[in-house]
TIVO-2410 file (N, C-alpha, C; in nm, 3 decimals):
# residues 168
REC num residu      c1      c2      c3 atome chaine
REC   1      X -13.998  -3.670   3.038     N      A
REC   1      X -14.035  -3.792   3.107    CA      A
REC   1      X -14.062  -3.900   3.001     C      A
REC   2      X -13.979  -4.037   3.055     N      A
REC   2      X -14.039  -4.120   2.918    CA      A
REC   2      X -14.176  -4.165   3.002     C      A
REC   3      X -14.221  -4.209   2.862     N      A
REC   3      X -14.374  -4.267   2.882    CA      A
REC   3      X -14.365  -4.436   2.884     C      A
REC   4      X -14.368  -4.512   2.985     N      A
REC   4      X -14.340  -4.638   2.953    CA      A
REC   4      X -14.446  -4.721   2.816     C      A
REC   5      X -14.377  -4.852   2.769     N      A
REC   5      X -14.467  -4.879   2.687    CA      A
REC   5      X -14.580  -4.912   2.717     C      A
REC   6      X -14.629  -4.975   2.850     N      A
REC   6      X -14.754  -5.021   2.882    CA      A
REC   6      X -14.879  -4.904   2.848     C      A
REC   7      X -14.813  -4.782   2.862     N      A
REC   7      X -14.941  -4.655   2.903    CA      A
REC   7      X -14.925  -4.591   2.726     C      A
REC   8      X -14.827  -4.612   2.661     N      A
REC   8      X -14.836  -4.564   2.565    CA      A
REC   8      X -14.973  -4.571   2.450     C      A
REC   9      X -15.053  -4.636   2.435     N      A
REC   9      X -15.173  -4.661   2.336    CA      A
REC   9      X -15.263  -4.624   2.456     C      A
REC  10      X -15.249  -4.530   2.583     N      A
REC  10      X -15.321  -4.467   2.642    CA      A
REC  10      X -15.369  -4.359   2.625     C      A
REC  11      X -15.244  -4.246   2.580     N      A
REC  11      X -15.222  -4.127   2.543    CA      A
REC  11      X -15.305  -4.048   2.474     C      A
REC  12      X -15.318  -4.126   2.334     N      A
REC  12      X -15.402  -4.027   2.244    CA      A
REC  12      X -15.577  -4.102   2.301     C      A
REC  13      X -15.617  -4.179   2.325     N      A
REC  13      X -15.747  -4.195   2.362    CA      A
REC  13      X -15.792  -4.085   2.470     C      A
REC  14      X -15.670  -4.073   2.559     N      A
REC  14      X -15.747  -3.965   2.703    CA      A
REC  14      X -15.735  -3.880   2.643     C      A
REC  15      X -15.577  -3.787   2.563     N      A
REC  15      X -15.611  -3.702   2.510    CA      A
REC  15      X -15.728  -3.635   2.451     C      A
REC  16      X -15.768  -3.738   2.339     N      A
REC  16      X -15.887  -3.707   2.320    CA      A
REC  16      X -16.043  -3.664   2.313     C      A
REC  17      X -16.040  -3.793   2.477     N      A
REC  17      X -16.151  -3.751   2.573    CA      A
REC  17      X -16.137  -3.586   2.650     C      A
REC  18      X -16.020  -3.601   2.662     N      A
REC  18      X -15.977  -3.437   2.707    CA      A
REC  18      X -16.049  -3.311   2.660     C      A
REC  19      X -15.986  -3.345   2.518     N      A
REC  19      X -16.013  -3.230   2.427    CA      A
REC  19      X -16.214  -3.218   2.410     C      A
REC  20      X -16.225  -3.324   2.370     N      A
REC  20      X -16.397  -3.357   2.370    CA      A
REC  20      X -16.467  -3.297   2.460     C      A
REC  21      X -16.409  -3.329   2.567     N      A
REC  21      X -16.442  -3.249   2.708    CA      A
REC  21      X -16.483  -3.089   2.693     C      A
REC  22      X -16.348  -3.038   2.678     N      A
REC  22      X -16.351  -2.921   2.704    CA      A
REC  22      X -16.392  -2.857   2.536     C      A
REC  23      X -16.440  -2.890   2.447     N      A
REC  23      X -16.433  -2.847   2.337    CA      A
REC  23      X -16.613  -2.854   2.332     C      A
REC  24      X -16.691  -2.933   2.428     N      A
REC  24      X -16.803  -2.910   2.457    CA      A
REC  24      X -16.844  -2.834   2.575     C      A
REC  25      X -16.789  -2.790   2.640     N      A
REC  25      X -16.772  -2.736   2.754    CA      A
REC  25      X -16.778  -2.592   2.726     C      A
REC  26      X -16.660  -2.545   2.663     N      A
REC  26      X -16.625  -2.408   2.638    CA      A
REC  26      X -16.631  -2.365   2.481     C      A
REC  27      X -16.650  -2.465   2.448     N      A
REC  27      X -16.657  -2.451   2.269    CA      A
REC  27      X -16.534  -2.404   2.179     C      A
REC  28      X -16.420  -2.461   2.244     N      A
REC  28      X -16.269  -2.461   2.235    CA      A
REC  28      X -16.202  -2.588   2.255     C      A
REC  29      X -16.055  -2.648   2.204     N      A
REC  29      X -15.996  -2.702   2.264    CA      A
REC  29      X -15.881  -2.654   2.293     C      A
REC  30      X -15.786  -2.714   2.357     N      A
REC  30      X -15.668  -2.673   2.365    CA      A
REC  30      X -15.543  -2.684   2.265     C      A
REC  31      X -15.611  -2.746   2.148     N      A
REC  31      X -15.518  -2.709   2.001    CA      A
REC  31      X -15.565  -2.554   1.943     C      A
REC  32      X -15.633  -2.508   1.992     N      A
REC  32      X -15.660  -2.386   1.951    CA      A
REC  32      X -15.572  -2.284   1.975     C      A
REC  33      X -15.533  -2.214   1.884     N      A
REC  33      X -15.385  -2.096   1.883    CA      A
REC  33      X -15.426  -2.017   2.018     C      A
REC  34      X -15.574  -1.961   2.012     N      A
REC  34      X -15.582  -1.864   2.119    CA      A
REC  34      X -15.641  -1.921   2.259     C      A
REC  35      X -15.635  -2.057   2.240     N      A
REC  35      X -15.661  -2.141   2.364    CA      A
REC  35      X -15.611  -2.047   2.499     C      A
REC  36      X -15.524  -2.025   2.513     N      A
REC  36      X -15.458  -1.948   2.625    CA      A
REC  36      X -15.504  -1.807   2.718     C      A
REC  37      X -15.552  -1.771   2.568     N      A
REC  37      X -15.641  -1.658   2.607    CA      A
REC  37      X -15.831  -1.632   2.579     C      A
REC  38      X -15.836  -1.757   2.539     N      A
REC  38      X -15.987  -1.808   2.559    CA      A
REC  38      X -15.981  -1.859   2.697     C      A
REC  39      X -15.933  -1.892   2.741     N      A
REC  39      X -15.909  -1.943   2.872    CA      A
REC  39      X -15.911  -1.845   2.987     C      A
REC  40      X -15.787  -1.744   2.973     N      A
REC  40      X -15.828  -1.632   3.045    CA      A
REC  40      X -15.939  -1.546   3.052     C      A
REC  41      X -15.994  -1.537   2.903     N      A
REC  41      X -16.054  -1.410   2.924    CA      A
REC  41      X -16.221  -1.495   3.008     C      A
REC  42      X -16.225  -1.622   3.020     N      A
REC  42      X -16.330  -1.711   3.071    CA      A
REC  42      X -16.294  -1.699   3.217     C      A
REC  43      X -16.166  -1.723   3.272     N      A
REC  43      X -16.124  -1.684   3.389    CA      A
REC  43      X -16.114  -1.565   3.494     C      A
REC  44      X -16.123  -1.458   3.400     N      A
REC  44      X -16.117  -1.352   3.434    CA      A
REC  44      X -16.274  -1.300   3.459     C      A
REC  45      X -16.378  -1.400   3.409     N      A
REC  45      X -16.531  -1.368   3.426    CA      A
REC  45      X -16.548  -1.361   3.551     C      A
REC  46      X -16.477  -1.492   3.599     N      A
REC  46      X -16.500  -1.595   3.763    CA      A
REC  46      X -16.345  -1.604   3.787     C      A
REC  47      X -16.287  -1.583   3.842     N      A
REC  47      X -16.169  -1.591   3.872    CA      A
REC  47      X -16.130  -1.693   4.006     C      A
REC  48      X -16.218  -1.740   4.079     N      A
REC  48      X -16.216  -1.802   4.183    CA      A
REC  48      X -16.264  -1.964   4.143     C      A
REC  49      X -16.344  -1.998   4.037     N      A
REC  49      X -16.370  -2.119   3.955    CA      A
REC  49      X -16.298  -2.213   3.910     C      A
REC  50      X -16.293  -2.322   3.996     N      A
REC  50      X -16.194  -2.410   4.010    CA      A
REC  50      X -16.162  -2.457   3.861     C      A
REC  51      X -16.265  -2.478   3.785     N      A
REC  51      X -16.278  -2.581   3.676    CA      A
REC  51      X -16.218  -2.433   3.548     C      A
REC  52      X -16.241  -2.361   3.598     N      A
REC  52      X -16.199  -2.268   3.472    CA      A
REC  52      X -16.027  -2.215   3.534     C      A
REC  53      X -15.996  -2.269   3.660     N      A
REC  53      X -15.884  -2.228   3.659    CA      A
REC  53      X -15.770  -2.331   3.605     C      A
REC  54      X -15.824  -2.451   3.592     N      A
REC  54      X -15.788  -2.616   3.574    CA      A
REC  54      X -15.785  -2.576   3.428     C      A
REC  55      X -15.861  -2.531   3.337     N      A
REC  55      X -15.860  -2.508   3.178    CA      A
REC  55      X -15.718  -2.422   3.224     C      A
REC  56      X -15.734  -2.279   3.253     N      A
REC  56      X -15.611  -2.231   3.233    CA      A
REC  56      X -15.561  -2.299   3.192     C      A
REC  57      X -15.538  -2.357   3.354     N      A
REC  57      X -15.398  -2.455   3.357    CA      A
REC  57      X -15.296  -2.504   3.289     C      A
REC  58      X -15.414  -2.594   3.208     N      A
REC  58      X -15.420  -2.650   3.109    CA      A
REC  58      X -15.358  -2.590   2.951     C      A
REC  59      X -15.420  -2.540   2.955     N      A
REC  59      X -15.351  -2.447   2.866    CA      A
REC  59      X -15.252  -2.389   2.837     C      A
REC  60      X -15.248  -2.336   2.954     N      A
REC  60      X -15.053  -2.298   2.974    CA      A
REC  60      X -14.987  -2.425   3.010     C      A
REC  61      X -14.992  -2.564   3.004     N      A
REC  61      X -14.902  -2.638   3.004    CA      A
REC  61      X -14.877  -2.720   2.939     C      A
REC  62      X -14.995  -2.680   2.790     N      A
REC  62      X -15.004  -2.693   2.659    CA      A
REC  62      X -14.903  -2.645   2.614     C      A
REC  63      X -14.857  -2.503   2.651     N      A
REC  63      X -14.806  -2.434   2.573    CA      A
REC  63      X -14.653  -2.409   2.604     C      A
REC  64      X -14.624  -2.502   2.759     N      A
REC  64      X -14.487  -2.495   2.804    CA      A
REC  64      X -14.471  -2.424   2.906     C      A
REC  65      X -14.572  -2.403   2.977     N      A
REC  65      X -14.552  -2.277   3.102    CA      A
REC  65      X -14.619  -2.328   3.176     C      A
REC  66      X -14.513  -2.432   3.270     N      A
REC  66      X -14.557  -2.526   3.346    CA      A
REC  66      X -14.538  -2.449   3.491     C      A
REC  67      X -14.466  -2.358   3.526     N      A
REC  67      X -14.452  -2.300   3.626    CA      A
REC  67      X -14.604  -2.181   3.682     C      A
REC  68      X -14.629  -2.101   3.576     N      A
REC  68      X -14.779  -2.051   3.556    CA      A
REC  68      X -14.869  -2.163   3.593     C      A
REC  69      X -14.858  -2.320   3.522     N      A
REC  69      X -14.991  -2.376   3.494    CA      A
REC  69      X -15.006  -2.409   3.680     C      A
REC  70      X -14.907  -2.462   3.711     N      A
REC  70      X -14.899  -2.484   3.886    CA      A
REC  70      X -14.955  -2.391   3.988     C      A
REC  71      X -14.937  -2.274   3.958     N      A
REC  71      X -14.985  -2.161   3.990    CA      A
REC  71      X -15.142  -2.173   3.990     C      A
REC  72      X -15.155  -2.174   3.878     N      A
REC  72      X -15.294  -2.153   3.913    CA      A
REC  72      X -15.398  -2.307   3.902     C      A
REC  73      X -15.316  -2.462   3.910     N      A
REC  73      X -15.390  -2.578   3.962    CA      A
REC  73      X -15.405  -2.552   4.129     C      A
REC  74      X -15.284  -2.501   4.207     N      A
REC  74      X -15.258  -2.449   4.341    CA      A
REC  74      X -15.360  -2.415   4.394     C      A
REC  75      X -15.406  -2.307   4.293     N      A
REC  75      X -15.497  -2.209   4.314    CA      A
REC  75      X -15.631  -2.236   4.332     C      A
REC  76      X -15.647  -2.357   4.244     N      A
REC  76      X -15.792  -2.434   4.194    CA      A
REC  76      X -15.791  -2.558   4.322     C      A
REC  77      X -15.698  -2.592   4.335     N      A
REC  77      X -15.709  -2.686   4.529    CA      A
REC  77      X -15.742  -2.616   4.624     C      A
REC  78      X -15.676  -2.455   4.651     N      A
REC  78      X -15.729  -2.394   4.719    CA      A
REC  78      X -15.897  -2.369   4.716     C      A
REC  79      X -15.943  -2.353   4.634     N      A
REC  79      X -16.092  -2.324   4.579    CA      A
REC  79      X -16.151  -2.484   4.592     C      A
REC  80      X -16.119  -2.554   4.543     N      A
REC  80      X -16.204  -2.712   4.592    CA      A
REC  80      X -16.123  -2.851   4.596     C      A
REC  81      X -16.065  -2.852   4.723     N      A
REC  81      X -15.938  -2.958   4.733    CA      A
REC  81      X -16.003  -3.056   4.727     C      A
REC  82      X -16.131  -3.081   4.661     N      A
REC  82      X -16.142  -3.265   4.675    CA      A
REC  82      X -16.177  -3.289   4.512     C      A
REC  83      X -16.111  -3.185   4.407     N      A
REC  83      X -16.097  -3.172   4.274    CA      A
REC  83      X -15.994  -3.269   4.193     C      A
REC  84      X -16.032  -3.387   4.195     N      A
REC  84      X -15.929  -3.491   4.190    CA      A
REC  84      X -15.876  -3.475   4.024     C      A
REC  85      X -15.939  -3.386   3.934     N      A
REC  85      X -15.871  -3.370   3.805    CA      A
REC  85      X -15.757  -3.247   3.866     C      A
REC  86      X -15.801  -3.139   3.952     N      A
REC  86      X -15.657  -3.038   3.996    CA      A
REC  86      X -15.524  -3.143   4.062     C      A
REC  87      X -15.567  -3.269   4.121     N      A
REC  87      X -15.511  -3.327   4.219    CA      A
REC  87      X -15.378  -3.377   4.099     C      A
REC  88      X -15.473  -3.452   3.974     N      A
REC  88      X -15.391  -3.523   3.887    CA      A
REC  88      X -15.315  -3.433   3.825     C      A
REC  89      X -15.406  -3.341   3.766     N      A
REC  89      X -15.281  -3.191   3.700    CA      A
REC  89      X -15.193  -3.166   3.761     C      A
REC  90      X -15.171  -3.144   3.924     N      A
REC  90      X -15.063  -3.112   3.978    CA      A
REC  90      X -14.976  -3.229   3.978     C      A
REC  91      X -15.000  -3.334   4.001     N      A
REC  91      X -14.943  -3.444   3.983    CA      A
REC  91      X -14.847  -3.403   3.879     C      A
REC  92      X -14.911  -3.463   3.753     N      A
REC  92      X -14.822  -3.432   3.631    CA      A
REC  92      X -14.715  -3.323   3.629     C      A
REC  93      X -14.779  -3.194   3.662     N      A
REC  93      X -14.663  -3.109   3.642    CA      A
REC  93      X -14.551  -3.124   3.778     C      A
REC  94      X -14.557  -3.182   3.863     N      A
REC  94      X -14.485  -3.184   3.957    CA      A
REC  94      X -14.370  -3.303   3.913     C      A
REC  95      X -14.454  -3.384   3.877     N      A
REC  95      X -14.320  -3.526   3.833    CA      A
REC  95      X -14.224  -3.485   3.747     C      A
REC  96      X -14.336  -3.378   3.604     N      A
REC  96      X -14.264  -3.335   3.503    CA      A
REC  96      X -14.128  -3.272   3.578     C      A
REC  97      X -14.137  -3.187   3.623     N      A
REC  97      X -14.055  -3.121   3.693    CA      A
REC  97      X -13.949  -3.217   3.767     C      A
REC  98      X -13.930  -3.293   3.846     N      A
REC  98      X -13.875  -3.373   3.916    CA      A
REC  98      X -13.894  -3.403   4.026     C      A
REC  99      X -13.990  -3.344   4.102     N      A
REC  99      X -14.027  -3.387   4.237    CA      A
REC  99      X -14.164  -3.475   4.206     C      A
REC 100      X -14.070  -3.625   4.205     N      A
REC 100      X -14.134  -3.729   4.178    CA      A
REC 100      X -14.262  -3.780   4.306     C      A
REC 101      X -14.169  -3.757   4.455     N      A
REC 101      X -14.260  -3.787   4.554    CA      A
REC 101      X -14.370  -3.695   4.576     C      A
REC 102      X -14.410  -3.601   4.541     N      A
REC 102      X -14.449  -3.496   4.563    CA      A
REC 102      X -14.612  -3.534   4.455     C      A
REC 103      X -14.527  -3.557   4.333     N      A
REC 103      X -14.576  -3.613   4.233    CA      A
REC 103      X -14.695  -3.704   4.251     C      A
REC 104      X -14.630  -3.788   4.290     N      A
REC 104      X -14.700  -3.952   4.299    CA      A
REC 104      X -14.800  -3.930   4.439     C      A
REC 105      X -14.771  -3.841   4.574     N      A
REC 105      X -14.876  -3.831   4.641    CA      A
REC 105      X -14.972  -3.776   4.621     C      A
REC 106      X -14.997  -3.682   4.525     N      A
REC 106      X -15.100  -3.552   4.449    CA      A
REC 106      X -15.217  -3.697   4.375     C      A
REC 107      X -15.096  -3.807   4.297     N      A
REC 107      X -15.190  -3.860   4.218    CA      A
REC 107      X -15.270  -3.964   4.287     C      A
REC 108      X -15.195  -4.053   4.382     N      A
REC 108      X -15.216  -4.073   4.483    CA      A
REC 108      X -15.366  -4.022   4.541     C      A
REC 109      X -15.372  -3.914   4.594     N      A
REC 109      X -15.485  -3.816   4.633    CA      A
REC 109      X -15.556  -3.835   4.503     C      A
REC 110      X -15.551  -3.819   4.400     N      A
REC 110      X -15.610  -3.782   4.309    CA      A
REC 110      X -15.746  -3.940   4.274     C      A
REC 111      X -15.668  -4.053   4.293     N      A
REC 111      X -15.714  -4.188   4.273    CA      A
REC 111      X -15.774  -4.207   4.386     C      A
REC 112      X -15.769  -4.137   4.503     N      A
REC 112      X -15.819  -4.150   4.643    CA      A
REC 112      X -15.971  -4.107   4.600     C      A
REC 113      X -15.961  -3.975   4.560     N      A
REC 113      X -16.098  -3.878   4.508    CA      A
REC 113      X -16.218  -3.961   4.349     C      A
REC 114      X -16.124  -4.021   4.295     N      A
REC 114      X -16.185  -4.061   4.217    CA      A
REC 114      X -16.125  -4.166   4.116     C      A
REC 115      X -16.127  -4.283   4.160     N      A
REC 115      X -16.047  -4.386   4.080    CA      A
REC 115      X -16.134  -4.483   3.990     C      A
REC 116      X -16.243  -4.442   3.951     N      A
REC 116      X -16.258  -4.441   3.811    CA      A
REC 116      X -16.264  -4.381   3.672     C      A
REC 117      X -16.173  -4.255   3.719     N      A
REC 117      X -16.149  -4.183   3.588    CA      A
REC 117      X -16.008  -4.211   3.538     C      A
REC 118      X -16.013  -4.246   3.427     N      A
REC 118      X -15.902  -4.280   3.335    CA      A
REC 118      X -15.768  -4.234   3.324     C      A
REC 119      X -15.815  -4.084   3.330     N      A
REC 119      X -15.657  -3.942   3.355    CA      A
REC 119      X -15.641  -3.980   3.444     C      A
REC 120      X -15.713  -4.034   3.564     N      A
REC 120      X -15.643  -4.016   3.715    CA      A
REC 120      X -15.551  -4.149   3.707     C      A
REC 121      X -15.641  -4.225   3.617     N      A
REC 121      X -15.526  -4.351   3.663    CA      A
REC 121      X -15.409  -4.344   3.600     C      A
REC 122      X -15.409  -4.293   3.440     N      A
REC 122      X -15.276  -4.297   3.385    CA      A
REC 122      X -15.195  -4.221   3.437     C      A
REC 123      X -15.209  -4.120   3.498     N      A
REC 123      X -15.130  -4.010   3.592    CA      A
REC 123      X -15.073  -4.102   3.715     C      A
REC 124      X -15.181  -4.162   3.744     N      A
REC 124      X -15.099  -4.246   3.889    CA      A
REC 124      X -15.033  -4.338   3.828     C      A
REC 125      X -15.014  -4.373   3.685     N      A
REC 125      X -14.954  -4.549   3.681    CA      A
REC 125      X -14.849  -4.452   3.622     C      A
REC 126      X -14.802  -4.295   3.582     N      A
REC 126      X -14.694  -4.265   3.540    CA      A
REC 126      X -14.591  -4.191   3.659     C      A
REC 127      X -14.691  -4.185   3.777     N      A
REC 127      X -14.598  -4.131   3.891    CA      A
REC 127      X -14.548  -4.303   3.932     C      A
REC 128      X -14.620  -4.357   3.957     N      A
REC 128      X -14.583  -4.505   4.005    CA      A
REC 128      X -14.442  -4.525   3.932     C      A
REC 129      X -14.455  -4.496   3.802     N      A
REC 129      X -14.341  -4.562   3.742    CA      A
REC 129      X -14.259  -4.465   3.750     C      A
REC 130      X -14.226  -4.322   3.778     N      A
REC 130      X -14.136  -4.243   3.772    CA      A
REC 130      X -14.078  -4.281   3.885     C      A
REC 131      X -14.162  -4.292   4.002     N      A
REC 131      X -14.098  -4.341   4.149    CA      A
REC 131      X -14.049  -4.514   4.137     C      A
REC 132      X -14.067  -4.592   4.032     N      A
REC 132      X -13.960  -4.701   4.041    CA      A
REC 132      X -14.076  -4.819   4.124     C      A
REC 133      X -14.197  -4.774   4.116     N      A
REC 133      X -14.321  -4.876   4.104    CA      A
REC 133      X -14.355  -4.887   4.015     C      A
REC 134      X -14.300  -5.043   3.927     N      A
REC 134      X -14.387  -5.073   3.823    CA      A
REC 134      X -14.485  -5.178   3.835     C      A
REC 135      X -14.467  -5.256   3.944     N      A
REC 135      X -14.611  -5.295   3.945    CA      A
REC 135      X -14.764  -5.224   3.974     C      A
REC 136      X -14.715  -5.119   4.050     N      A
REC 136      X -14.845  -5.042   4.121    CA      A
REC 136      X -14.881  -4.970   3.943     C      A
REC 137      X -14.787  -4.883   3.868     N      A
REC 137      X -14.780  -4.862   3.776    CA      A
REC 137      X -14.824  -4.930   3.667     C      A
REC 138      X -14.844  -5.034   3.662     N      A
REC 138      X -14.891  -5.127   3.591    CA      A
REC 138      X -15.043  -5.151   3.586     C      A
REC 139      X -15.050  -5.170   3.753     N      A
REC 139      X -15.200  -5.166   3.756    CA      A
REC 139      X -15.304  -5.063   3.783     C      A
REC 140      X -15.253  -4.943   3.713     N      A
REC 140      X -15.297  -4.843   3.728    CA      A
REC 140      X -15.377  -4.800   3.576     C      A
REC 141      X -15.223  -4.892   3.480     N      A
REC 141      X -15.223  -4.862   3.347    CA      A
REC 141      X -15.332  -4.943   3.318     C      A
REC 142      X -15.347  -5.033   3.354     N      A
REC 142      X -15.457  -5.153   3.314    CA      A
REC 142      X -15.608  -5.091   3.361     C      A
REC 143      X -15.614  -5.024   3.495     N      A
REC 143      X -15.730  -4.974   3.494    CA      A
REC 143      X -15.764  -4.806   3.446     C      A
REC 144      X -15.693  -4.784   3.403     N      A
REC 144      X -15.714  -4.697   3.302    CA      A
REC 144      X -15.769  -4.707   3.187     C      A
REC 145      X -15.698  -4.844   3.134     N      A
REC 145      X -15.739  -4.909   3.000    CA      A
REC 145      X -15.893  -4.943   3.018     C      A
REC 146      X -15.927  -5.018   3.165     N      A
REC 146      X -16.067  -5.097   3.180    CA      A
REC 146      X -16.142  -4.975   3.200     C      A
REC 147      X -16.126  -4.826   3.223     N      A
REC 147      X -16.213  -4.750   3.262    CA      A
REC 147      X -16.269  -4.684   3.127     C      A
REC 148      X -16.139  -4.683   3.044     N      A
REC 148      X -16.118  -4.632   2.843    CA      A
REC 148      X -16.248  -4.738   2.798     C      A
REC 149      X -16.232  -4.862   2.825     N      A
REC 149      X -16.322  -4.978   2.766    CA      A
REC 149      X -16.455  -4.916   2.813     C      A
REC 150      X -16.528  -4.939   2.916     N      A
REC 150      X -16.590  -4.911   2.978    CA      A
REC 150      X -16.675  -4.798   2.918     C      A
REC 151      X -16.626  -4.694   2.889     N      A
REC 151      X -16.668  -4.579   2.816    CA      A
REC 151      X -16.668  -4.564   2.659     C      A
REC 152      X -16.619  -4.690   2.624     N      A
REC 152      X -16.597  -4.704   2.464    CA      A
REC 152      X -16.513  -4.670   2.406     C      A
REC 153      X -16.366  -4.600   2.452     N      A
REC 153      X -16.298  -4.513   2.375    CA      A
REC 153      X -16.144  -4.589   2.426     C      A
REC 154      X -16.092  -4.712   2.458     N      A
REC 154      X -16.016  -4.775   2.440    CA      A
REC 154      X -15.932  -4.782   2.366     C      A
REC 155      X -15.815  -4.809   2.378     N      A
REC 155      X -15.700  -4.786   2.251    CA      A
REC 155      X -15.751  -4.953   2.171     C      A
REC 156      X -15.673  -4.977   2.065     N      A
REC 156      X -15.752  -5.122   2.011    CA      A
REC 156      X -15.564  -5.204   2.079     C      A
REC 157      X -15.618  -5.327   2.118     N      A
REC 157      X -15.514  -5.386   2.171    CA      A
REC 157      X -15.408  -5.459   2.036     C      A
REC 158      X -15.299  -5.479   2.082     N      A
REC 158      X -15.200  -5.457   1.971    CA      A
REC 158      X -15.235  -5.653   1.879     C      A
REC 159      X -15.195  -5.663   1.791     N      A
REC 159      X -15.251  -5.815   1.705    CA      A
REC 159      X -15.178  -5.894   1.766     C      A
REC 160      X -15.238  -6.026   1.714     N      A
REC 160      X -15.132  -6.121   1.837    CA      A
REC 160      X -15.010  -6.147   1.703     C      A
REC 161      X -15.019  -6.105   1.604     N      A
REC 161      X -14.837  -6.101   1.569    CA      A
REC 161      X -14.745  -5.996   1.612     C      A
REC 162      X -14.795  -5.929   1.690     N      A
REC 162      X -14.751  -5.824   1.769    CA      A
REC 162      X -14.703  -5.884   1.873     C      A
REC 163      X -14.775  -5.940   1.938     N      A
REC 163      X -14.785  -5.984   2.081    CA      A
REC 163      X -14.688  -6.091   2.103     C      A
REC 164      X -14.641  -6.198   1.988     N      A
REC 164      X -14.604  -6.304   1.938    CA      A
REC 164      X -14.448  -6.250   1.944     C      A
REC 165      X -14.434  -6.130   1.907     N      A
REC 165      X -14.286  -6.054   1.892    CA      A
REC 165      X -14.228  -6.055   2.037     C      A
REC 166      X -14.338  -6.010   2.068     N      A
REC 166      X -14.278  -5.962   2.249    CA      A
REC 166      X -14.227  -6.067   2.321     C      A
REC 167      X -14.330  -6.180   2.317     N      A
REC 167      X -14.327  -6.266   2.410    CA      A
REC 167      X -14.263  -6.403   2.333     C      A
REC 168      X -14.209  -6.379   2.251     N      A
REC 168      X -14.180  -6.515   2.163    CA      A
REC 168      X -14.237  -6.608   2.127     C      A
***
């Protein structure tokens, strides 16, 4: 999937918050080699735990096993469908995949549940744009950015001889 340029200086900031997340959480991140199976063997404690099935997830779609990671976000809606980070995960891996509409209603749902979190929005401003909404996409990307600000962890906006390039 390309990443349009608007969402691009999005990426590594959520990433980050991501990792932060779960690296205080579980005392791991998901750059970790045995991430996959720190994950399970946490899963396998509670196996019905939405938020530890969402790490899976995660993990395996870190690692390219996007068909597994679906499996068990599925799994984690079943356990608490108003889990608007499972909503956005499925999102993602669904667009990845190609079922764009499918995609964009998950994230959709997902911004329904909670549209001031940042993942949810860049997820919805990248289904928006896979489905050929770039304005909705746009303003998804922007409040993503205002939610990044907001929390301090904002990408830094590009110089205006940057800006000067674009726009002449």
């Amino acid at each position: 999937m390309r990443i349009p340029r608007a969402a691009r200086p999005l990426g590594a900031p959520l990433w980050l918050r991501t990792q932060g997340r779960i690296r205080e959480r579980y005392g791991f991140d998901l750059n970790a080699r045995d991430a996959v199976e720190r994950a399970a063997a946490l899963l396998s404690e509670s196996p019905d735990d939405a938020d530890r099935l969402l790490l899976h997830a995660a993990a395996l779609a870190t690692r390219g096993d996007d068909a597994a990671a679906e499996r068990d976000v599925r799994r984690a809606l079943d356990h608490n469908p108003s889990l608007a980070r499972a909503h956005t995960t499925l999102a993602t891996l669904l667009v990845r995949a190609g079922d764009v509409e499918a995609g964009l209603a998950e994230a959709r749902a997902a911004a329904g549940l909670d549209a001031a979190d940042p993942t949810v929005q860049y997820n919805l401003g990248l289904a928006e744009h896979a489905a050929g909404h770039r304005h909705e996409a746009a303003a998804a990307f922007a409040a993503a950015r205002n939610a990044l600000q907001g929390e301090g962890a904002a990408p830094p906006r590009s110089r205006w001889w940057q800006r000067m390039r674009r726009h002449g």
